[in-house]
C-alpha positions in Angstrom: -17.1 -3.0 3.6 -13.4 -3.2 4.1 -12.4 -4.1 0.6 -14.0 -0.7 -0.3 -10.6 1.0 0.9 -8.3 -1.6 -0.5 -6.3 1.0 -2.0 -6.0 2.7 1.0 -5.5 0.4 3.4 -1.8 -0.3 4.6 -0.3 -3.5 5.7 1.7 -2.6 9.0 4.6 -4.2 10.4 6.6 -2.2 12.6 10.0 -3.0 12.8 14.0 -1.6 13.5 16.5 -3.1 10.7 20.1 -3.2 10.2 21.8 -1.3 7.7 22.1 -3.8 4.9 19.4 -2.7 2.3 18.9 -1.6 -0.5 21.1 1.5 -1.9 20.2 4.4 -4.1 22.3 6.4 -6.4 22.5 9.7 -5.9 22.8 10.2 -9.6 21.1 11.8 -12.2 18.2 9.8 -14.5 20.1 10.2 -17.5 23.3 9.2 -16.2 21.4 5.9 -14.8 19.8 5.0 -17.9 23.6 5.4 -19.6 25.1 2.7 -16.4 21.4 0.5 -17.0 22.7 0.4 -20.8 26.3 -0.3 -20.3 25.8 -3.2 -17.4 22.7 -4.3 -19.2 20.6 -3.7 -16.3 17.0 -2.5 -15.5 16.6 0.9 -13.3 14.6 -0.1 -10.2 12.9 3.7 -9.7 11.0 4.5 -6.5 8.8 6.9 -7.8 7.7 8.6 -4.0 6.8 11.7 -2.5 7.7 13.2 1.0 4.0 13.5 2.3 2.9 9.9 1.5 2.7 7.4 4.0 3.1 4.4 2.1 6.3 5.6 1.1 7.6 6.1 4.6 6.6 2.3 5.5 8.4 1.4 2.4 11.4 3.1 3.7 11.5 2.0 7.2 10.5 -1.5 6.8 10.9 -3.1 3.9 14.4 -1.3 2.0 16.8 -1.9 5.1 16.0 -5.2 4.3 19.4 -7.4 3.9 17.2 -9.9 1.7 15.7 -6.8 -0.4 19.5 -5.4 -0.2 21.0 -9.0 -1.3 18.8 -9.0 -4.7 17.9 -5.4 -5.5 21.9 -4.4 -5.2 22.9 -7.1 -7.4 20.3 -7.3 -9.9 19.4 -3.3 -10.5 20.4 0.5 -10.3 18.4 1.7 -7.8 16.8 5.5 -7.8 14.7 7.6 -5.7 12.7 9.9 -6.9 10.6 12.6 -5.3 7.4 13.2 -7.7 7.1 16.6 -6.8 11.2 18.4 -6.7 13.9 18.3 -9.3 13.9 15.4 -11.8 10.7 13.6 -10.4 8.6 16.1 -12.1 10.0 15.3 -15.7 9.7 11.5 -14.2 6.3 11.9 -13.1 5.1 13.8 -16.7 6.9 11.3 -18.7 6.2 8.2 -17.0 2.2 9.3 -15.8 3.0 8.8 -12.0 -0.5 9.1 -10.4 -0.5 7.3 -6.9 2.9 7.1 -4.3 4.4 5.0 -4.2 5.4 3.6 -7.5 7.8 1.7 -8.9 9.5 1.2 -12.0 11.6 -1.1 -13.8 13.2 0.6 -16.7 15.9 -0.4 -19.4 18.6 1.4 -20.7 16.3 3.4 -23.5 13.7 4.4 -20.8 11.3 1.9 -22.0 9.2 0.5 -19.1 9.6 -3.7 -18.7 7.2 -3.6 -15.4 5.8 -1.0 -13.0 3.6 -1.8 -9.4 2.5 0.5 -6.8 1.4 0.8 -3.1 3.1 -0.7 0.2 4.6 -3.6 -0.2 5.1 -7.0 1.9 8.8 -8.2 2.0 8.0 -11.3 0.0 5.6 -9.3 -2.4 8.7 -6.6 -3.4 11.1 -9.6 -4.3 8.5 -11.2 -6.3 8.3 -8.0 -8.7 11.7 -7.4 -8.8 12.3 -11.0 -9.7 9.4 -11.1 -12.1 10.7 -7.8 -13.8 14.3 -9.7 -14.2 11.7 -12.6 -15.9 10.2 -10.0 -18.1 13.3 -8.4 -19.4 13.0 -10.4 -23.1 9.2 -12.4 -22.9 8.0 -9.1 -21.8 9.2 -7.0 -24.8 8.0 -9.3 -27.0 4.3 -9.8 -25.3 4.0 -6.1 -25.3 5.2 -5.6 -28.8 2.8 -8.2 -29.8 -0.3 -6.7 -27.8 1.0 -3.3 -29.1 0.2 -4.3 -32.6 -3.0 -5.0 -31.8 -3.2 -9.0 -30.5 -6.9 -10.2 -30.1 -6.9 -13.6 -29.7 -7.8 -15.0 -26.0 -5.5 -17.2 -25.0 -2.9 -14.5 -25.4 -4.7 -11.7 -23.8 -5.6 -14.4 -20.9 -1.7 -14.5 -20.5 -1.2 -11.0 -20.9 -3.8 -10.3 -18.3 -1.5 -13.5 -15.9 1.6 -11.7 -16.7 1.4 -8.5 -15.7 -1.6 -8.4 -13.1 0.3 -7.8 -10.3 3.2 -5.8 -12.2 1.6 -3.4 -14.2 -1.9 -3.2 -13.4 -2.8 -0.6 -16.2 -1.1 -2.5 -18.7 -3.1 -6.1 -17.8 -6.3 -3.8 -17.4 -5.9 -2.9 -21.0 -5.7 -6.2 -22.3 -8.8 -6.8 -20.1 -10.7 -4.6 -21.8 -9.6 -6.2 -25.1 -10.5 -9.7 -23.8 -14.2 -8.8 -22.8 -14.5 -6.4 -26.1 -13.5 -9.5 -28.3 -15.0 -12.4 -26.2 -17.8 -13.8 -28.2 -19.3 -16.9 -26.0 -21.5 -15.3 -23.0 -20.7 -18.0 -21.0 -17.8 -17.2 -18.3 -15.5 -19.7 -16.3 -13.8 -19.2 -13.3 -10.9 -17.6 -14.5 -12.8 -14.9 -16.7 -14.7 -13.4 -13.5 -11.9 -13.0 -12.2 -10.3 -11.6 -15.4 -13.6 -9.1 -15.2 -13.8 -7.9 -11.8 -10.4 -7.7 -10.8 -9.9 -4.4 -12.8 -13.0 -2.8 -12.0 -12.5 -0.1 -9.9 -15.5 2.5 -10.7 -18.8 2.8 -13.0 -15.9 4.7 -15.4 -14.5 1.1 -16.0 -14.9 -0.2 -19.5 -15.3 -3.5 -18.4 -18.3 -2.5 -15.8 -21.1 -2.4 -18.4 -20.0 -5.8 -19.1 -20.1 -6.8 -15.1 -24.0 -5.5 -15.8 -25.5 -6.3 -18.9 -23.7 -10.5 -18.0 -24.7 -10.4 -14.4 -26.9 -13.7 -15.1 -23.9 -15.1 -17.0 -21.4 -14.2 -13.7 -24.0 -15.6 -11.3 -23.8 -18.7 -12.4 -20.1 -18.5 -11.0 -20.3 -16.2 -7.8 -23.7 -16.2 -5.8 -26.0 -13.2 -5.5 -24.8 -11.5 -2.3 -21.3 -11.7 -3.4 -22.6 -10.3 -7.3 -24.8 -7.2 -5.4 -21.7 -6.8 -2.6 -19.6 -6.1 -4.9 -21.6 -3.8 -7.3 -22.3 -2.1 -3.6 -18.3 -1.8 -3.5 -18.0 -0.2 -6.6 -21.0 2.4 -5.7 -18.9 3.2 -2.6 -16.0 3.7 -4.2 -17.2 6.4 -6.1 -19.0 8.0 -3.1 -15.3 7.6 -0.9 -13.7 9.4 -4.0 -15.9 12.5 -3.9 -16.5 12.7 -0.3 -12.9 14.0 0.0 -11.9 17.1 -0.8 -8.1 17.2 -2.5 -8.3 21.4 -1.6 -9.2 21.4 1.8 -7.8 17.5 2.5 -10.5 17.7 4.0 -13.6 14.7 3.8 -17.3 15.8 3.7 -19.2 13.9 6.4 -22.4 14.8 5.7 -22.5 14.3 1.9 -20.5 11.1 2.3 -23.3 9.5 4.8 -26.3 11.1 2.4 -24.7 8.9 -0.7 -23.8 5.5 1.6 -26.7 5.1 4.0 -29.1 4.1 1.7 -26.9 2.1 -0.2 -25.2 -0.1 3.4 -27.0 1.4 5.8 -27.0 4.0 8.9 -24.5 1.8 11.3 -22.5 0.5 8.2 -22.3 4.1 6.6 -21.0 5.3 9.7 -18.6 2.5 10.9 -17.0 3.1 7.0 -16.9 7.2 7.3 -14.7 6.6 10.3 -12.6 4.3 8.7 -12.2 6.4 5.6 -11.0 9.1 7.9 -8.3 6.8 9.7 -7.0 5.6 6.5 -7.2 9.6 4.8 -5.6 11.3 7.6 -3.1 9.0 8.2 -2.2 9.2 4.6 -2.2 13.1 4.3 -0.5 13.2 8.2 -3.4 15.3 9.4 -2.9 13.9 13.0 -5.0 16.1 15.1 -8.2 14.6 12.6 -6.0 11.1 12.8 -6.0 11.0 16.4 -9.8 12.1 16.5 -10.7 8.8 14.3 -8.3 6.7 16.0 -9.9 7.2 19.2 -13.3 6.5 17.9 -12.3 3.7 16.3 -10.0 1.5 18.7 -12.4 2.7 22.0 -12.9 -0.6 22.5 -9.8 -2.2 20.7 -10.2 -6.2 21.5 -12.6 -6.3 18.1 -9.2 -5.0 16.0 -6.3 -7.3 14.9 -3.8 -6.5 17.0 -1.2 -5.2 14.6 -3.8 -2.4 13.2 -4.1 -1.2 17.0 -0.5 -1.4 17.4 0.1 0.6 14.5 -2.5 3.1 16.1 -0.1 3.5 19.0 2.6 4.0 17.3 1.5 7.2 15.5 0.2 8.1 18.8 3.7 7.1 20.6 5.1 9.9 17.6 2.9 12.4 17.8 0.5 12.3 20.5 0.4 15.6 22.9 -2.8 15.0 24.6 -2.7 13.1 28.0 -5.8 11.4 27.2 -4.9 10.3 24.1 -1.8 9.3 25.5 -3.5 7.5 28.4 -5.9 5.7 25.6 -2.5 4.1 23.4 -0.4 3.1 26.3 -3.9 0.9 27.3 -4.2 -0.3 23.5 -0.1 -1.2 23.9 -0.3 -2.9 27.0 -3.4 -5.3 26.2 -1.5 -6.0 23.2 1.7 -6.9 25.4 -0.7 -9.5 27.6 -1.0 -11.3 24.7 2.7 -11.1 23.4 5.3 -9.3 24.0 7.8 -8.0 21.1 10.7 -5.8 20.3 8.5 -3.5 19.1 5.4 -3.4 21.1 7.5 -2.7 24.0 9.9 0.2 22.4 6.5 1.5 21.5 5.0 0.9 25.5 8.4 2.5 27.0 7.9 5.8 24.4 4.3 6.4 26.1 5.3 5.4 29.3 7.9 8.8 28.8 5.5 10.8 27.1 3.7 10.1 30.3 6.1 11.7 32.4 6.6 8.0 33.7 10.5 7.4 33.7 10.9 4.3 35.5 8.5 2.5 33.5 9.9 4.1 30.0 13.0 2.6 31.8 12.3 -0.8 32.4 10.1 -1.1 29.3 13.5 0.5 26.8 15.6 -2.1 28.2 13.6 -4.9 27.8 13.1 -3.8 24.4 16.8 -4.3 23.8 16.6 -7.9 25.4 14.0 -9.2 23.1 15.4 -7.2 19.9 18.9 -8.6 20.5 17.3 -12.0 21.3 15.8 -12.4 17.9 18.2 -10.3 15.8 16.8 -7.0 15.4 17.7 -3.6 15.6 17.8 -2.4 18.9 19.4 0.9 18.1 15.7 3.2 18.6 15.1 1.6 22.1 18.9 2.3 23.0 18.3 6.0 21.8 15.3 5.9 24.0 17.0 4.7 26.8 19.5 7.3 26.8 16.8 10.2 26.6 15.8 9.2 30.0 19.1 8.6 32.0 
């Protein structure tokens, strides 16, 4: 059931960069869209908030980035919004920002050319910037055209290509207008894909469609996949009211009422527990973090090792208890047997202190300078490290 918290889950890559990223102005939206008209640029908005996790990530590992840096500097204006102070809640009214973070590439009249959200890979963020650069004339003119009201397929099909992975809600819209206006029953390949791609909840225009065809769509996926993913989007909408925005709190008991019959006991449980990493992690609750952490990674050789590692980290930060402690500095050095990096070993020589244990922190700091200096990374957090403890 892990593609039930897609939209949760985070890609993790720790790592230390040098200071050759990507630069925001400190100035105000409606001077920016003045400079974006003058130099004939697009705004590249980061649309964040100071709680959100994802947004963190963004901002220690992929804008420090000298490649991000290189093309975002040269080809945008770059701003940084917060949703929720000053001139990110006009942004956020205006532009309908709903999940952090998001971003936004925006001419000089405030007109939106593309817009993507979530945590982003280094190779994924210079595609969207590159394919907002793409979109800065063919994209005016495919919107203006679906705008007016476009029906015909082959257009919507391209609308749908376009913009899938730049705007979602704009190439969910034209979804909806392909299945409204598609005639033949039959499906191919691409049209499941144009179908199930933007359902996300029963809510979904397109999911009576994903019923009332389901022998049309088996014909192209097989059963278990079909009833999986109709399971998905069941769960989705139990994950979204087992949590409680008030208390930021989730609801155990009516969570594992809705799912058991639907996956199962074990299944119910193992996806309650992971709901709870990914939620508390995002809403930096890290006592009930550090409580599904535990239970989660107890035996942590069944975990990729980069999801464990990013367990220790957050436990390297924040950790207080010595058992808890005790539990990430085993997760970091099994990790270590199998290979030893920059970071895993910063991250081994900030338990080992938090341990009380010097000499290791010691030994472990400096060899994180060897390896970060041996592959060109930023050693600057292990040498801060390193002079904590002399």
């Amino acid at each position: 059931m892990k593609n039930i918290f897609l939209a949760l889950s985070l890609l993790f890559s720790i790592s230390f960069f040098a200071q050759e990223g990507l630069k925001f102005e400190n100035s105000s939206f409606t001077e920016l869209l003045a400079k974006a008209k003058k130099e004939k640029k697009l705004i590249f908005v980061d649309a964040m908030a100071s709680w959100c996790g994802p947004c963190k990530m963004m901002d220690r590992d992929i804008f420090p980035l000298k490649s991000v840096g290189d093309f975002y500097n040269a080809n945008f204006i770059n701003a940084k919004l917060d949703m929720e102070k000053g001139e990110g809640l006009e942004f956020a009214r205006k532009y309908a920002v709903r999940s952090y973070p998001s971003y936004f590439f925006i001419d000089g009249d405030g007109q939106v050319i593309t817009k993507n959200m979530g945590y982003q890979s280094e190779s994924n963020f210079l595609q969207i910037g590159q394919e907002a650069q793409a979109n800065i004339g063919i994209g005016e003119t495919l919107k203006a055209k679906f705008e007016k009201g476009e029906k015909n397929l082959e257009f919507l099909a391209k609308m749908i290509q376009t913009y899938a992975n730049t705007d979602y809600e704009l190439a969910k819209r034209a979804s909806e207008r392909y299945f409204k206006n598609k005639i033949n029953k039959e499906y191919t390949k691409d049209e499941v894909g144009f179908l199930l791609y933007f359902i996300k909840d029963e809510k979904d225009v397109n999911y009576k469609n994903f019923v009332s065809d389901k022998s049309e769509i088996l014909k192209i996926v097989p059963e278990k996949d079909y009833t999986d993913f109709g399971n998905q989007i069941l769960m989705s909408k139990i994950t979204s009211e087992a949590i409680d925005e008030k208390s930021k709190l989730i609801k155990d008991d009516q969570f594992l009422a809705q799912a058991t019959p639907i996956i199962g006991r074990e299944a119910a449980l193992e996806t309650l527990n992971q709901l709870k990493l990914n939620y508390y992690e995002l809403s930096d609750n890290f006592p009930l973090y550090e409580k599904a952490a535990l239970k989660q990674y107890e035996n942590p050789d069944g975990f990729p090792p980069t999801e464990v590692l990013k367990a220790a980290w957050i436990f390297s930060e924040k950790a207080t208890d010595p058992q808890s402690i005790k539990m990430a500095t085993m997760w970091t050095e099994k990790i270590l047997m199998q290979s030893e990096t920059s970071e895993s070993t910063y991250i081994l020589a900030n338990l080992y202190l938090k341990a009380g244990k010097k000499q290791e922190a010691k030994i472990y700091a400096k060899h994180s300078i060897q390896l970060a200096k041996s592959s060109q990374k930023d050693s600057s957090l292990a040498e801060k490290l390193l002079q904590s403890i002399q």
